[in-house]
C-alpha positions in Angstrom: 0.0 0.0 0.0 0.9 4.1 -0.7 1.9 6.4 2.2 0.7 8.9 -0.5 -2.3 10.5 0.2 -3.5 11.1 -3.7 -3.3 8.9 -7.0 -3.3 9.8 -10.5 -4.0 7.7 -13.9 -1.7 8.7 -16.3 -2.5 7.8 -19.6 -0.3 8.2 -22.6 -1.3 7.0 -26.7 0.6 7.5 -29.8 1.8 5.7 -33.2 3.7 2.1 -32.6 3.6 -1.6 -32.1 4.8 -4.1 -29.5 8.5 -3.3 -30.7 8.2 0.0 -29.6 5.8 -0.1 -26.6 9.1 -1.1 -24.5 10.9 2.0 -25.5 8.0 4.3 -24.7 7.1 2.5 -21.6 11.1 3.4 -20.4 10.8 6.8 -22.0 8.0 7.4 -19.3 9.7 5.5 -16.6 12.9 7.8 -16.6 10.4 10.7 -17.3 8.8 10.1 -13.7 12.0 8.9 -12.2 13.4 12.1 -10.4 9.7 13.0 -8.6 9.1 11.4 -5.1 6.3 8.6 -5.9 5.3 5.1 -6.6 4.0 3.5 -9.5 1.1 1.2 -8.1 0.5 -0.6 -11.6 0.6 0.1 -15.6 -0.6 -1.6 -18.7 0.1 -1.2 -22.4 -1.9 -2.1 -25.2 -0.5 -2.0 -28.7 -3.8 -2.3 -30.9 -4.1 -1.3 -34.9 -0.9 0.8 -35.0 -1.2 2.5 -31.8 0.5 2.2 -28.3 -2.3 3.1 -25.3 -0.4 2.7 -22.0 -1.9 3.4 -18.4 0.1 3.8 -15.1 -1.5 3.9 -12.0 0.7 6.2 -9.1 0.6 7.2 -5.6 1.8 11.1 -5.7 2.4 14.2 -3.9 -0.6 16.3 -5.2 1.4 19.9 -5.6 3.8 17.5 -8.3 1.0 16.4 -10.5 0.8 19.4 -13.1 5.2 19.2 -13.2 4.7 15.7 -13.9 2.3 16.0 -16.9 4.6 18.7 -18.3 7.0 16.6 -18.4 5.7 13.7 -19.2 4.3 16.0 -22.5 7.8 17.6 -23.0 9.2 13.9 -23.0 6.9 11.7 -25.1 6.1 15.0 -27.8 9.0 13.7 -30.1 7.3 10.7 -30.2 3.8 12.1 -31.2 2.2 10.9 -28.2 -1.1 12.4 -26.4 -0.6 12.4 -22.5 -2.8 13.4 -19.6 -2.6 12.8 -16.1 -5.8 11.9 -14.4 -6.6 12.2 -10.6 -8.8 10.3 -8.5 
């Protein structure tokens, strides 16, 4: 279990297939590796030319919009969509 108080879906989609869904999932893994959370569980889907991968994380609520950013900033070469959902 989290000893963070709030948690976040971030969901990320783009152009690939299962040879690159590796490469974006570590993109977003190094992306999120210098803020203070935990990732509680992802999934990844590689469907009809597109990548659709989910992460699950336990956060500090005042990081969440400086994660998004650069979570965008990061996967924008890439031509993915990102958004970071809370609940």
């Amino acid at each position: 279990m989290s000893d963070f108080k709030s948690k976040a879906i971030i969901l990320a989609s783009g152009p690939g297939d299962v040879s690159v869904r590796e490469e974006v999932i570590a993109l977003i893994e190094a992306t999120l590796k210098p803020f203070t959370l935990i990732v509680l569980q992802n999934q990844s889907i590689a469907l009809a030319g597109r990548i659709i991968i989910a992460f699950e994380i336990g956060l500090d609520l005042a990081h969440a919009k400086a994660i998004e950013k650069d979570l965008i900033n990061s996967l924008k070469a890439r031509n993915f969509d990102v958004a970071l959902d809370l609940i």
